[in-house]
Steps between C-alpha positions, in 0.01 A plus 500: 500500500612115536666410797736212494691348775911506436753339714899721581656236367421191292650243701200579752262385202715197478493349848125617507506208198716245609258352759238432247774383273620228753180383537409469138827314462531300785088339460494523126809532282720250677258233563371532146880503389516184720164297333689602135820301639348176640298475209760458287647286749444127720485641802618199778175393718781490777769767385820429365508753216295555177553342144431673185263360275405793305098513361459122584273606852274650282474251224441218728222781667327529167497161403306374808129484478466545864658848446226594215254381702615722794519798206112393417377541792687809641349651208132358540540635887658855372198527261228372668575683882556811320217549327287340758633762783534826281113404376393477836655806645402701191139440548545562882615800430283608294194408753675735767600742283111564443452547886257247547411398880800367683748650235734640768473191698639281211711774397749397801421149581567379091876662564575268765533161309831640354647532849477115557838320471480236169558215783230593757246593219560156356527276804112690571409432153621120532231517792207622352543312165606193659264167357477378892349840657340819419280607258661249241401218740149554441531537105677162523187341728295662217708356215781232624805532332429854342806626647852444653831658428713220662371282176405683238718773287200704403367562866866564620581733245167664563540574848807694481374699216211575742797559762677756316221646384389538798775711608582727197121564477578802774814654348306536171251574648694798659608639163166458294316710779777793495437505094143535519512780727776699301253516218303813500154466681384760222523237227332246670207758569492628154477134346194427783334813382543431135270157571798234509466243750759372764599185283537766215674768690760224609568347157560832308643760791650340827635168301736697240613736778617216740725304214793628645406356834390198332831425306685638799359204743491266187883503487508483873282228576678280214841519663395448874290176347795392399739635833252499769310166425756278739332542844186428370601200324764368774215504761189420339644218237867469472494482157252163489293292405684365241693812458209722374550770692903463497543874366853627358569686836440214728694270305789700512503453866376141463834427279712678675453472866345163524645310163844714575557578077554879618669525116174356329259745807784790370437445156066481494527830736727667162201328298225682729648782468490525158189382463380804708706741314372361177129522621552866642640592173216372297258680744716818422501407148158454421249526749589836614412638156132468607565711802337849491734764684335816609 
């Protein structure tokens, strides 16, 4: 028989609720609510009230091509970081997964990137790719000029992508090795008896079982490119050289706290958010028909 848990009355349920409520409204409606009303606004750098101006924040957004470039590049870094850390992880995980020597021993210290804050892991990572020291000191003795982020786009826009990376590479990492053990060691046997090999056996039995994970940490490493890119980017390049690696979420802060247009930062944070909604939904849409539920 199914037990369920009932409260005497129902205004228990209710103030059970209302903390959660508070919180959703207080961190998420109203400051949403309050990004929707300055973009349709000119916010005063120095108060003294807000003017309407309707859609005119956004149309001078879309018809800069600083803006598009930030959009370009966002999604170069969104693409490129995800695949680059789910890829990695996914073939981690699949080496420990087989219990090969030290297994057990990577199987805790590969978790650990994820704990890093975004600002320590990149001022370490501004370190140890830096053109003056470290290992990329001796490439550039080997090669002068073959790289340095402080001039050239490409190598700045490459080193947070290795950044991020970097760091995501142990929270996929996490997931892909809980989906390969969830699938039945029987199968795996019965294919190795039948004469398939291990490239085999992962193509045609552990790959389509692990789509769900797959599209799960697809949609979730897309957004937090997008979200959780700022740190990274603040520390290692502040959005240089030349604006290469100015992404859309640093120069919402760039606009707004150092250029002081909080209406045009109010209005590309609406834009981001669509953009993220849009991209979720086309995941949703289309992707997740090749998914192959149990």
């Amino acid at each position: 028989m199914e037990k369920r848990v009932t409260f005497s009355r129902w205004t228990i349920g209710i103030l059970f609720a209302v903390p959660q409520l508070l919180l959703i409204f207080t961190f998420f409606y109203w400051p949403a609510g309050q990004a929707v009303y300055w973009s349709l606004t000119l916010q005063q750098p120095w108060g003294g009230g807000n003017i309407w101006v309707g859609l005119d924040n956004f149309k001078s957004i879309l018809s800069s091509a600083d803006y598009w470039n930030s959009i370009t590049a966002s999604l170069v870094f969104a693409a490129t970081s995800t695949g680059l850390a789910m890829f990695i992880a996914l073939v981690l995980a699949a080496l420990t997964d087989r219990q090969l020597a030290g297994s057990r021993f990577y199987r805790v210290v590969l978790i650990w990137p994820y704990g890093i804050a975004a600002p320590a892991l990149a001022l370490a990572f501004r370190f140890i790719l830096a053109p003056e020291a470290g290992f990329m000191a001796v490439v550039n003795r080997m090669w002068p000029g073959f790289w340095d982020p402080g001039l050239d786009g490409f190598d700045a826009m490459a080193s947070i992508i290795a950044a991020f990376s970097w760091k995501y590479v142990g929270y996929n990492f996490i997931f892909f090795l809980a989906a390969f053990q969830a699938i039945p060691r029987s199968l795996i046997e019965a294919a190795a008896m039948d004469g398939s090999g291990v490239v085999r056996r992962f193509f045609d039995i552990q790959f389509p079982l692990i789509t769900p994970t797959i599209f799960f940490l697809l949609v979730i490493n897309i957004t937090e490119s997008f979200q959780d890119s700022f740190g990274i980017v603040d520390i290692m390049t502040s959005g240089g050289p030349a604006n290469a690696t100015n992404l859309m979420v640093y120069k919402i802060y760039s606009d707004g706290f150092k250029g002081l247009d909080y209406s045009g930062a109010a209005a590309q944070s609406i834009i981001l958010m669509l953009l993220i909604i849009v991209l979720t939904i086309f995941q949703f849409r289309f992707i997740e028909r090749r998914v192959h539920y149990r």
